[in-house]
Structure formats: C-alpha cells, structure tokens
N, C-alpha and C positions, 0 to 999 in steps of 0.2 A: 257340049260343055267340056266334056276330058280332052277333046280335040284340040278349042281354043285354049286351053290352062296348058297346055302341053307347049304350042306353038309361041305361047307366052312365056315360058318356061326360056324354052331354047334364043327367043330374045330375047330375055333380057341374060341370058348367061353370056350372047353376046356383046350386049352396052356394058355391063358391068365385068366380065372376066372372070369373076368370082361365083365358086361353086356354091360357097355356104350363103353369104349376098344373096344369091339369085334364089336360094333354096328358102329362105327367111321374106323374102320380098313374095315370092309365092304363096308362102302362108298368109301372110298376111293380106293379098288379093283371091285366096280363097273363101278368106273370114269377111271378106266386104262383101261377096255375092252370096256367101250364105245366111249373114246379116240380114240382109235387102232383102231376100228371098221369104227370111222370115216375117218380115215387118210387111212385105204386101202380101201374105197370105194367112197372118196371125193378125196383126194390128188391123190392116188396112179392107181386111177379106176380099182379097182378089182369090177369081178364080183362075187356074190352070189353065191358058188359052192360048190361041196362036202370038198375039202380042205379048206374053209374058214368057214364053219359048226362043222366043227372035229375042227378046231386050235382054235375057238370062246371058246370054251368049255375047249378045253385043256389050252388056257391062262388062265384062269378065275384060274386055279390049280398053274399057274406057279408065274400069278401077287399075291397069296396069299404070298408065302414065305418073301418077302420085308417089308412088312407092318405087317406080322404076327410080326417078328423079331423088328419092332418098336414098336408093340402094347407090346409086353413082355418086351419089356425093358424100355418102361415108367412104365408100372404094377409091374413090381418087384423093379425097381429103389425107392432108398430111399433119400427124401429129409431131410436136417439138417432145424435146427434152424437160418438160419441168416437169414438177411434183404432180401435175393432174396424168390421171391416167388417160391411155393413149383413145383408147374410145372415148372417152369424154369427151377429148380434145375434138376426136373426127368426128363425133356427132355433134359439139359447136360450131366445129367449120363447114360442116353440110348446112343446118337448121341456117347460121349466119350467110352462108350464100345464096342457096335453092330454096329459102323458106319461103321470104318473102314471093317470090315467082311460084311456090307453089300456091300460096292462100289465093293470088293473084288467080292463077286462071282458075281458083276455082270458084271465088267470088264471080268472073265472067261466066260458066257455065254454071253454075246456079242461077243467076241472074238472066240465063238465056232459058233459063227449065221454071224460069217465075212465070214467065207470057205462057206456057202451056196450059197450066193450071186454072185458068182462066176461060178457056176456052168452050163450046156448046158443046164438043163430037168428047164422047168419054174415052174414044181412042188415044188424043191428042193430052188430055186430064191422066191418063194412067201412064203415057209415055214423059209427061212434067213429071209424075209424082216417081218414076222410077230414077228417072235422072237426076233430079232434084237430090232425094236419098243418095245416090250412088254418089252424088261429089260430095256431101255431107260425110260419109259412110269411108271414101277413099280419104277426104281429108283426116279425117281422126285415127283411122287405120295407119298411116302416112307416117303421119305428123306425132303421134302419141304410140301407138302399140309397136311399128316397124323401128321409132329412132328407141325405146325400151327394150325390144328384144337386144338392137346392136348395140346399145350401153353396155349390158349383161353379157352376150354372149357371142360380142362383133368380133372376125377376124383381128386379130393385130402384126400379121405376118405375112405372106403370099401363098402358104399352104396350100390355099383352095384354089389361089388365082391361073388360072387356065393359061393364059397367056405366059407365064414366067415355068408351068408346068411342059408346055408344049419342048420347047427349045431342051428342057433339064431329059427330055424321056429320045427326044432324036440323040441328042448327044451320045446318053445311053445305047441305045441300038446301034451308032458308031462307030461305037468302044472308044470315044476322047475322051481323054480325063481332065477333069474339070479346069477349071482356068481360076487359077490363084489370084487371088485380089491381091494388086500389088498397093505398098502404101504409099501415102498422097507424099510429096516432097515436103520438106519444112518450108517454112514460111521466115523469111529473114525479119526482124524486130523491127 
C-alpha cells in the first residue's frame, strides 16, 4: 500500500510539476482508499482477505486517475486579471474543461462495476462492489474535496513547480545571474 501511494506520488509530481499539487492530490487519493476500506469493512462487513489485499492496492492506482486530472488542470489552468481570484478562476477553468471527461469515464466505469454485482461467484460481487465505491468515492473526492482544498489553499505562483525550480537551482550551481526580463516594445496606436 506505502509502495503504491509512493509510486503515485512520484507520478503524479511528474504529470503535474507541482510539489504542493501533487501533495494535495495525494491526500485526497489516500482519503478515497481509506473511505472504501471503511465502508467494506464497517458498512459492507467484508472480511480481511486475499481479494480485499490485491483491490486495496489496485485502488490506490485507479483512485489516482480523478484527482490526477484535477490536479493538471488547476496546474496548467490559467487565470486572467479580473476581480475573481486567481484559484477561482483556475478551479473554473479545470471543472469547465476536464470535468465533464471526468464524470464521463466514471459513469463508464461504474457502469462496467454494475454487471459485477450481479453476478453468482461472490468473488466477482465484492470486486463490483469495490470498484463501484472506488469511482463513487474518487468522484467526490475529485470533484468536491481536491477542487475545495485548491480554492482554499491552491498554488497561485510556480513556487512549488519543479519544472521552473529545476532550471532556477542549475543556474545557481553555475553562478549565472539571473536574466532580466526585458520589456515587451510599445505597440503603435
């Protein structure tokens, strides 16, 4: 489980670039599988078995994809100059791009975790009912708690962003100093 959350980790720091991002998107796909975890062993009373060991692990891979897709689309989302503040803006322009495409596949993988449920082998029934949860659980998580936390508490600068840190820390080690932004020309009327 620490294995997978780790390997998760270090992708999505690299789809996203951003430390805090990546760190925020994390929590919030640890809170899906410890959600689930509760719900089939509190609500559901599943017992501790070899299929609930293996899906633990494999959710931890499936609850990423949601929140990955949130976390990249506040991180590349670009906010304007007006009166709404700037995470507003870049949690509108995520939710307005990647939203729909989120509910989207997860209406498809729900809808593929319904024919489980169904089924005679109670292997097949606890593997619907985990997966089922798990895109319930990654949607809400997603979509409501991961775009809350980045309202609140999202980057609005490249601080954390790895990619714009790499280049500022060689330079450093160097000794070049830095490069002046020169300003744009006028613009004739």
């Amino acid at each position: 489980y620490i294995t997978s959350n780790m390997i998760c980790f270090v992708c999505v720091v690299i789809f996203t670039g951003d430390l805090l991002v990546s760190f925020y998107a994390m929590v919030s796909i640890i809170l899906i599988v410890m959600t689930l975890v509760g719900f089939l062993f509190a609500v559901m009373g599943y017992t501790f078995g070899a299929i609930e060991a293996v899906g633990v692990t494999i959710f931890v891979g499936m609850s990423v994809d949601y929140g990955l897709h949130m976390a990249h689309g506040f991180h590349s989302a670009h906010s304007g100059n007006g009166e709404e503040s700037k995470r507003f803006q870049k949690i509108r322009n995520a939710l307005a791009h990647l939203g729909v495409s989120i509910v989207g596949g997860a209406i498809t993988t729900a809808g593929a975790a319904v024919f489980l449920l169904f089924c005679r082998m109670y292997l097949f029934v606890q593997l619907g009912t985990m997966m089922f949860m798990n895109t319930l659980l990654a949607l809400f998580f997603s979509l409501v708690f991961l775009a809350s936390v980045m309202l609140v508490a999202g980057p609005t600068s490249n601080y954390f962003d790895i990619y714009a840190l790499l280049p500022f820390i060689v330079s450093k080690i160097k000794g070049d100093k830095p490069n002046k932004v020169q300003p744009e020309p006028s613009k004739p009327s």
